[in-house]
C-alpha positions in Angstrom: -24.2 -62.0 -31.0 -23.2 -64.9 -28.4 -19.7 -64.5 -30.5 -18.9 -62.0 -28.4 -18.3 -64.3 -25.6 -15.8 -66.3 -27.0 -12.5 -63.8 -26.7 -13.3 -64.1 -22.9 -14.7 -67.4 -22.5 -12.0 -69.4 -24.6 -8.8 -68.2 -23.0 -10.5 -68.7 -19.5 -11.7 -72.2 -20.1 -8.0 -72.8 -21.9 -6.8 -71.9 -18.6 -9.0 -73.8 -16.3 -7.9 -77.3 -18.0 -4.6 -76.5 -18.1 -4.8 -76.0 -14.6 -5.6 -79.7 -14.7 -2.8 -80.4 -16.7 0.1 -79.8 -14.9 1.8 -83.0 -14.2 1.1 -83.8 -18.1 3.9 -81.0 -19.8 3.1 -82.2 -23.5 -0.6 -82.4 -23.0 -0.3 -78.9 -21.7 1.6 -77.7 -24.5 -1.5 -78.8 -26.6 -4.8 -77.5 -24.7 -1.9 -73.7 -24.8 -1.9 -74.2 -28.5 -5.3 -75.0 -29.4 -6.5 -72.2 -26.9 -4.1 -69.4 -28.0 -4.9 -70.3 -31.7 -8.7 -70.2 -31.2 -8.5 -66.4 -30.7 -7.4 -64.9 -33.7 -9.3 -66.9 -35.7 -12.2 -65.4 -33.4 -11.1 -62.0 -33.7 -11.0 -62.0 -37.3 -14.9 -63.3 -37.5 -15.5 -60.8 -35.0 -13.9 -58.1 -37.6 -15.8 -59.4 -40.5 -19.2 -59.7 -38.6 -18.5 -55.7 -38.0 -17.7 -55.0 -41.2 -20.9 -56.5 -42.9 -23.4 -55.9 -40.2 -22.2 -53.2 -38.1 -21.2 -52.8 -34.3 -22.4 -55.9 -32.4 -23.6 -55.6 -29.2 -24.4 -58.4 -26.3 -26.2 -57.6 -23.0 -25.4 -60.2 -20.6 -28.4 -61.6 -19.3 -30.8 -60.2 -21.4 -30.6 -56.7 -18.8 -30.9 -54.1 -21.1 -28.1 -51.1 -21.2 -27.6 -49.6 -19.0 -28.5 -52.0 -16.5 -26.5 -55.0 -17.1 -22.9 -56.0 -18.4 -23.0 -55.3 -22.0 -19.6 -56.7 -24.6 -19.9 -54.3 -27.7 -17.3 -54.6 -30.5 -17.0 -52.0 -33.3 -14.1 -51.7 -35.6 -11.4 -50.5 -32.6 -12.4 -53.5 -30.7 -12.3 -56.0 -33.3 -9.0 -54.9 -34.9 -7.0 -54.9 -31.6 -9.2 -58.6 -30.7 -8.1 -60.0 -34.0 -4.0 -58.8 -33.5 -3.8 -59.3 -30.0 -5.1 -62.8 -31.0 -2.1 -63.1 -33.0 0.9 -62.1 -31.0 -0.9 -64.0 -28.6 -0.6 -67.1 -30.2 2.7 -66.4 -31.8 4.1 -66.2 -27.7 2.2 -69.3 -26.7 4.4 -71.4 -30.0 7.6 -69.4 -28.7 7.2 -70.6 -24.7 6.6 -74.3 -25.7 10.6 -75.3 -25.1 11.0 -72.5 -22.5 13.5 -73.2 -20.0 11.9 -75.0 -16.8 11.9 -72.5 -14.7 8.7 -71.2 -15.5 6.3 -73.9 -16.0 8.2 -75.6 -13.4 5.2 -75.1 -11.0 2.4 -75.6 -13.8 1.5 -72.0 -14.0 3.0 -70.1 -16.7 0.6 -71.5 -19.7 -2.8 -70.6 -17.1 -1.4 -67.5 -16.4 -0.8 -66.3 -20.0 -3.7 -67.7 -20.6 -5.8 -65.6 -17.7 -3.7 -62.7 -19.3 -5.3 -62.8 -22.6 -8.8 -62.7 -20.8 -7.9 -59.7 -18.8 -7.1 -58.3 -22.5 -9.7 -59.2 -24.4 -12.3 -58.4 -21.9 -11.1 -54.8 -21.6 -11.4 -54.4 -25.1 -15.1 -55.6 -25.6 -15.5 -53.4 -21.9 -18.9 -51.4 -22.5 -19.2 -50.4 -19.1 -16.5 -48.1 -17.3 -16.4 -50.6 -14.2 -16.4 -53.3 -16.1 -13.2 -51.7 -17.7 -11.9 -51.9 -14.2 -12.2 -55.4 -13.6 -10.5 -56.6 -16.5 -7.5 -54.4 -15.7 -7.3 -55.8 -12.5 -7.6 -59.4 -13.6 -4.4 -58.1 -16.2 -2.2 -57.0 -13.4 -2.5 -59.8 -11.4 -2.1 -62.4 -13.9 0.7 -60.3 -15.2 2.4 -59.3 -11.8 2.9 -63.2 -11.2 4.1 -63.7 -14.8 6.7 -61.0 -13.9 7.9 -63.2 -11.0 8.1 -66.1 -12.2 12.1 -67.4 -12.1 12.3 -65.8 -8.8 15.3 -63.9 -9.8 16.4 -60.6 -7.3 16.0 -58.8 -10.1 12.5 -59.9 -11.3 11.1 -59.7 -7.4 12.6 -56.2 -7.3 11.0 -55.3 -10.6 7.5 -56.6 -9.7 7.6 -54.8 -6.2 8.2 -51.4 -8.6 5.4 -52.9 -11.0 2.5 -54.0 -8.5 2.9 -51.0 -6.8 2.8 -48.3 -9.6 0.1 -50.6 -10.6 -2.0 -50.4 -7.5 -1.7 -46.8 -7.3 -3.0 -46.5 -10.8 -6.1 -48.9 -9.9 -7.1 -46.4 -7.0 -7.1 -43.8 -8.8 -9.2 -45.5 -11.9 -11.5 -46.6 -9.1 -11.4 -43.0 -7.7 -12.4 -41.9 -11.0 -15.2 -44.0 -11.1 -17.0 -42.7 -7.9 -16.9 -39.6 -8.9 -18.3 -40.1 -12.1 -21.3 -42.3 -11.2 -21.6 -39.6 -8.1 -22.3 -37.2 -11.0 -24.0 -39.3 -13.4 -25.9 -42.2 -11.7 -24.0 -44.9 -14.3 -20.9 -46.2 -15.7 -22.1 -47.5 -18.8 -20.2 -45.8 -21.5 -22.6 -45.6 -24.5 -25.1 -43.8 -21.7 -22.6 -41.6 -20.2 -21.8 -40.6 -23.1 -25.5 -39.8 -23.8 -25.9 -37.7 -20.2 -22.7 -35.8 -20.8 -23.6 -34.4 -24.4 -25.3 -31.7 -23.7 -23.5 -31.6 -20.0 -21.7 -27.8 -19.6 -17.9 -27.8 -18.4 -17.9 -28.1 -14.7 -14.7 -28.3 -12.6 -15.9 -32.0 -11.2 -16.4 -33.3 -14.6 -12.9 -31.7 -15.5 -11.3 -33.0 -12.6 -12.7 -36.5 -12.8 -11.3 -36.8 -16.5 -7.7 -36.2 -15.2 -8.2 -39.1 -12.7 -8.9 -41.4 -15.5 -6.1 -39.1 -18.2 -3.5 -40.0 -15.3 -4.8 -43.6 -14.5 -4.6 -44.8 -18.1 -1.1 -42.7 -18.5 0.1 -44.8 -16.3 -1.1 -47.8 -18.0 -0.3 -46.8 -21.1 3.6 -45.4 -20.0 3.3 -42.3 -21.2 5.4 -39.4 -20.2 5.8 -38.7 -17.2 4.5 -41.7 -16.0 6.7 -44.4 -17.7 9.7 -44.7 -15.4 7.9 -48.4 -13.7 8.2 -50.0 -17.8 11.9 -49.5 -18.4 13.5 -51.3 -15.1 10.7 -54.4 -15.2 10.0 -55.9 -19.2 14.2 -56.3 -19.3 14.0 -58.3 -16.1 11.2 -60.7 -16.9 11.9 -64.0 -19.7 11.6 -63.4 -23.2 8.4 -64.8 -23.7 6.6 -63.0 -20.5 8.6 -59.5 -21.5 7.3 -60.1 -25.3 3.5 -60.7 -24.2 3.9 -57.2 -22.1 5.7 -54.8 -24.7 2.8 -56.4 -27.1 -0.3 -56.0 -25.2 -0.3 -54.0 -21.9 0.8 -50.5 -22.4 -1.8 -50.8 -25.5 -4.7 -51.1 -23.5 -3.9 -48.1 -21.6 -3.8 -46.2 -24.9 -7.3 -48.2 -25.8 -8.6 -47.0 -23.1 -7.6 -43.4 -23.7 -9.0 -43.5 -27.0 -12.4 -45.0 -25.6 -12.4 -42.4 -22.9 -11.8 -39.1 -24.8 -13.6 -40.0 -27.7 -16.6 -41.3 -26.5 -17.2 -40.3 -22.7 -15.3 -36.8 -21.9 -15.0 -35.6 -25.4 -16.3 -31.8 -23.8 -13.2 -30.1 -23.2 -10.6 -30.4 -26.1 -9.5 -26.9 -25.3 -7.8 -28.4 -21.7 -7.2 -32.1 -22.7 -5.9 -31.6 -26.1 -2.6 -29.5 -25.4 -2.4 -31.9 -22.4 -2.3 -34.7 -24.7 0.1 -32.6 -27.2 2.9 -32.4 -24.8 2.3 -35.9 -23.5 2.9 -37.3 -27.2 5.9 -35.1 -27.7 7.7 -35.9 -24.5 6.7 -39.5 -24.5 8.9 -39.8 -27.9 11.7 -37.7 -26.9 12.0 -39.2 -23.2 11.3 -42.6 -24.8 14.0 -42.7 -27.6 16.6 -41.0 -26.0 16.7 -43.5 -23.0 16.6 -46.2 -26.1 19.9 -44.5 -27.1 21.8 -44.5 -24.2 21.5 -48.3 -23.4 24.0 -51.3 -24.3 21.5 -53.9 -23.4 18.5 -55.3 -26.2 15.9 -56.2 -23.7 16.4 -51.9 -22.6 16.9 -50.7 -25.3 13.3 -52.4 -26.7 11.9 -51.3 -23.9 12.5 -47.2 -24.2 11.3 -47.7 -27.4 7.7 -48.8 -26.3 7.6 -45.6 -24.5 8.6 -43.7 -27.5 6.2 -45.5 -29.6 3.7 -45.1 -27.0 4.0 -41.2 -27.9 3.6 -41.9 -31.3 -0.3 -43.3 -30.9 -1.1 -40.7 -28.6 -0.5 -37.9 -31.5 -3.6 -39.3 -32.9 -5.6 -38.2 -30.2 -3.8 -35.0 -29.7 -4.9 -34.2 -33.2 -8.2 -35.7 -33.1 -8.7 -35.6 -36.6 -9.7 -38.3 -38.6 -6.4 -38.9 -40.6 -4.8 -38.3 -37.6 -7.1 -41.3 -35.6 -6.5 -43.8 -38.4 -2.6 -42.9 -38.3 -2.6 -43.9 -34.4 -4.8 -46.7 -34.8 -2.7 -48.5 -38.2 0.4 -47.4 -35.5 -1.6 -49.6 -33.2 -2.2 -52.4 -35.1 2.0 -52.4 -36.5 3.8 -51.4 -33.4 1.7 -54.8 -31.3 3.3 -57.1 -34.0 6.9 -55.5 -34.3 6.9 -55.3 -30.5 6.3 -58.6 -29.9 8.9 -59.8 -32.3 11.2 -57.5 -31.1 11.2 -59.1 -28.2 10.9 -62.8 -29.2 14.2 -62.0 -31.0 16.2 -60.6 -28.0 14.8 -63.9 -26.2 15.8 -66.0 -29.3 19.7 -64.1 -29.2 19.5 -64.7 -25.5 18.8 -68.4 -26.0 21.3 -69.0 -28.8 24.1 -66.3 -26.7 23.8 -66.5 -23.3 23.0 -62.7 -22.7 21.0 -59.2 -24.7 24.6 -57.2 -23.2 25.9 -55.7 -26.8 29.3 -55.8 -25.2 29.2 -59.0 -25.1 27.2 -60.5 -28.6 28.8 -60.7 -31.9 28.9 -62.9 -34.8 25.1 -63.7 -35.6 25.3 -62.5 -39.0 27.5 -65.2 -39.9 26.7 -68.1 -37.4 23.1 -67.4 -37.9 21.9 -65.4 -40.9 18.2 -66.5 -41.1 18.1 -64.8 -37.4 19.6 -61.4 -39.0 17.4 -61.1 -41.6 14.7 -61.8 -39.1 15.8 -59.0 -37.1 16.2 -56.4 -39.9 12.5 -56.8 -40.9 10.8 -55.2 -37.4 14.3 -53.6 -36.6 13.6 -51.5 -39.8 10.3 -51.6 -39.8 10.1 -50.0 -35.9 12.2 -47.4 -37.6 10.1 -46.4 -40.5 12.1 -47.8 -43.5 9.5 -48.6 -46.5 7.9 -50.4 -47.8 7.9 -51.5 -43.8 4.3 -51.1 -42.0 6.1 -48.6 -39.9 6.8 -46.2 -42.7 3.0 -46.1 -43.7 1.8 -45.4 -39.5 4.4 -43.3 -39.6 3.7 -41.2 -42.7 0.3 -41.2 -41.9 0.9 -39.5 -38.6 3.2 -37.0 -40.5 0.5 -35.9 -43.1 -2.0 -35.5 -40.5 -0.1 -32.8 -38.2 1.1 -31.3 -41.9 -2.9 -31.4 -42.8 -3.8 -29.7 -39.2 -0.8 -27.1 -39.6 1.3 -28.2 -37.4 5.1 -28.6 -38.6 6.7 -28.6 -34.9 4.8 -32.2 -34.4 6.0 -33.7 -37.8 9.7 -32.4 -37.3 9.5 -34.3 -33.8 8.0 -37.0 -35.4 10.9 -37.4 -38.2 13.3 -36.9 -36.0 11.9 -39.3 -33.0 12.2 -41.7 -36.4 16.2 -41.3 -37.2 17.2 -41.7 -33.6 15.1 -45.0 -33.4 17.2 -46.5 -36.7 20.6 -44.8 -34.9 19.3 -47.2 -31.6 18.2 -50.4 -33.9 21.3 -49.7 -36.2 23.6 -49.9 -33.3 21.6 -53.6 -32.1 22.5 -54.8 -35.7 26.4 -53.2 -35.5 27.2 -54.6 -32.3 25.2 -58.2 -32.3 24.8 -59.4 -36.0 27.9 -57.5 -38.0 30.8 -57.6 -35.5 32.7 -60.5 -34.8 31.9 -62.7 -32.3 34.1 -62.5 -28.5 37.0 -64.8 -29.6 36.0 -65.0 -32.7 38.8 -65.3 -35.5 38.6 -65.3 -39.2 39.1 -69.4 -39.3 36.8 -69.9 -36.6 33.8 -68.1 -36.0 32.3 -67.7 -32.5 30.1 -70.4 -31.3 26.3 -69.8 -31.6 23.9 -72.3 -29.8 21.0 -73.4 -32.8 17.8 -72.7 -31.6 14.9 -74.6 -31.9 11.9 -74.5 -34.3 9.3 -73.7 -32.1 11.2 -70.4 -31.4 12.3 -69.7 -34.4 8.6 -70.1 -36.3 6.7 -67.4 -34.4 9.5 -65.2 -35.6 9.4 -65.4 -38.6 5.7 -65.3 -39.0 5.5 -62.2 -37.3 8.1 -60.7 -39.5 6.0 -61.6 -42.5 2.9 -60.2 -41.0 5.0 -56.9 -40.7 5.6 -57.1 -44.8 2.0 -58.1 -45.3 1.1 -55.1 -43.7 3.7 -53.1 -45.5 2.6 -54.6 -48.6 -1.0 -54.1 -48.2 -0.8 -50.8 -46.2 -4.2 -49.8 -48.3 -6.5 -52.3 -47.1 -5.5 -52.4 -43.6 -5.6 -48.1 -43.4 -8.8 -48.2 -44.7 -10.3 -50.7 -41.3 -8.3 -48.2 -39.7 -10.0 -45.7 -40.8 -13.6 -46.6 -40.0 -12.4 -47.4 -36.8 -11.2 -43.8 -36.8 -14.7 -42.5 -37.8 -16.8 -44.0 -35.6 -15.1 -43.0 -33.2 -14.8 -38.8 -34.0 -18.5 -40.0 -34.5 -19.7 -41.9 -31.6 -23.5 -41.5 -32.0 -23.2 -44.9 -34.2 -21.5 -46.8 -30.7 -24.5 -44.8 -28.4 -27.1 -46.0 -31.3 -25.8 -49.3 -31.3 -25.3 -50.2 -27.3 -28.7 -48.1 -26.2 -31.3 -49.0 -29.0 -34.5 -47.1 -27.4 -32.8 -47.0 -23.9 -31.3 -43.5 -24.4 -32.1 -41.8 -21.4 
């Protein structure tokens, strides 16, 4: 059970010692490594310990629920553990030749570090305030991530960031009073026990949208994405990467943990709420991805419009439908991540993300184009991609539920994504190069291994995934039933404690 610990404990002690590395770069670089590969290797014990013996549970202390802090980790929690775990590592490898502005002043490694706590510690949350904590330890780590380079335009970004931020806190803590004004606790296995058999009441109602709108936030969904959009483009590649991957995705974690599990009463309000969210999330998202000229904003609409993808999951609230948004999950944290390492690697190599200004990489550096085509394609839903398979999934579950107004958006969300990641390829990898001629093509800096690695392991995790769609659906699935049935989680956290 103590395995539990280790998501939390191993990235926090990996950033205490590096905290005592800082005049030693290379010995750094190392403790970073061994650290950020530690965790999905504990991630994926943590998903097989589930999978043979069931949801594990550990109450800090030996305090009972729901008295103490307890970590709990069913298949959700273990499948975003084990991929977080991943991209995680994949951005450590990327940021070991990083320019020296941002370990300059020793921080960047501990902070990334500190980052991947806040993470995992909000996904093995079992206690609503305990959910709170770990957000706040993920914005501030993540707010001085943002403003490290001490650019105008980072600072600006991070003012936008902090503050959206902030407000979101206050009203998750808001949430929170009121909740444990109604109920007397915030763990959520017992919560969800006291609000069972709990009638609609306009408090309970109301406290719901505090967290719905807290989490949005989060999350980025519509209408509450407008802070993601000006900030990720501003921040390096390795810092924007780590974001698109990880933080928007424990908002929608946390949505799915909410209204599955705690306020799971009043489908007939929340449900259409979450509908239109979905719907306007993708539309919003991927027309804003159309528009730009620039990778790094072009990436970043599309992690709104994604965003809207995962939420149809919980519009539907079936259990196709939950699986669909929780494979989604597991594909769009990988492609996103590369994504990103790719505009930083075209940065690197380029000088600049402007399309106006790239051209050329398709001859001067083919490995990177064919690097790019395999989460470029993938994000778009080309088979045998994993992003066909989340994608088709999420189809046949609003087909299955009757609902051909949410696949048509879906399908068509899809083409203008390929138009946006068809017009990266056109105007970066198949034009020429600026003063490029046909006797001399335009210079391309080479990059270095270290960045160039993480890449491409990513992109073959993305045709693993694709490949073996099967296997990883069906973990997606149990996760998707125990959550429509959450009696297993209560069963599991409480024991005899049910109140």
């Amino acid at each position: 059970m103590n395995l539990l610990v280790l998501p939390v404990m191993i990235p926090l002690i990996t950033a205490l010692l590096l905290l005592f590395c800082q005049k030693n770069r290379r010995l750094a670089q190392i403790v970073s490594t061994i650290g950020a590969f530690s965790l999905p290797a504990v991630g994926l014990l943590i998903l097989s310990r589930v999978h043979e013996e069931g949801i594990q549970v550990i109450h800090m202390g030996s305090w009972q629920a729901p008295f103490g802090i307890t970590l709990v980790a069913d298949y959700l929690s273990a499948l975003m553990l084990s991929v977080c775990g991943l991209v995680g590592a994949a951005v450590a490898v990327f940021a070991l030749k990083e320019d020296m502005n941002l370990s300059r002043e020793g921080v960047f490694f501990p902070l990334l570090h500190a980052l991947l706590m806040g993470v995992n510690g909000s996904f093995l949350a079992g206690d609503m305030f305990n959910l709170y904590v770990w957000f706040e330890v993920m914005l501030i780590s993540s707010f001085v991530l943002l403003s490290l380079g001490k650019t105008n335009a980072q600072l600006l970004a991070s003012i936008k960031y902090v503050a959206l931020n902030l407000v979101s806190s206050a009203i998750f803590l808001t949430g929170l009073g009121l909740l444990y004004g109604k109920t007397g606790t915030l763990n959520m296995a017992d919560l969800a026990v006291q609000l069972q058999n709990t009638e609609s009441t306009v408090l309970l109602t109301s406290t719901a949208l505090f967290f719905l709108v807290a989490f949005s936030i989060k999350a980025a969904c519509f209408p509450f994405f407008f802070w993601l959009p000006p900030a990720y483009p501003a921040a390096p590649a390795p810092i924007a990467a780590i974001f698109s991957g990880l933080l928007t995705k424990v908002g929608v974690y946390a949505l799915f943990r909410t209204f599955t599990l705690i306020f799971n009463q009043d489908t007939a309000i929340f449900q259409p709420i979450l509908y239109w969210m979905a719907i306007l999330t993708m539309v919003t998202g991927v027309l804003g991805a159309v528009a730009q000229m620039d990778i790094k904003k072009i990436l970043s609409y599309h992690i709104i419009s994604q965003i809207g993808y995962m939420i149809i999951g919980l519009a539907l609230a079936t259990k196709l439908a939950l699986a669909g948004a929780i494979f989604y999950l597991v594909h769009h944290i990988v492609v996103k991540t590369n994504l990103f390492l790719l505009a930083g690697a075209i940065e690197k190599s380029g000088g600049t993300n402007d399309l106006k200004k790239l051209g050329g990489y398709y001859k001067g550096y083919p490995l990177l184009a064919v690097m790019f085509l395999v989460p470029a394609l993938s994000l778009a839903g080309i088979p045998p991609l994993s992003g066909f398979f989340s994608k088709l999934f999420l189809i046949r579950a609003s087909l299955e539920n009757g609902d051909m107004f949410m696949a048509f958006m879906a399908l068509a969300v899809g083409v203008f994504t390929l138009i946006s990641m068809t017009k990266i390829w056109m105007e970066a990898f198949w034009k020429k190069g600026v003063g490029e001629n046909e006797r001399r093509p335009a210079k391309i800096k080479r990059l270095d291994l270290t960045v160039t690695m993480p890449i491409a392991v990513l992109a073959v995790v993305t045709v693993v995934i694709g490949f073996s769609a099967g296997h990883v659906f069906h973990f997606a699935e149990l996760a998707a039933e125990q959550l429509i049935a959450p009696q297993m989680y209560i069963d599991a956290v409480m024991g005899g404690n049910a109140r």
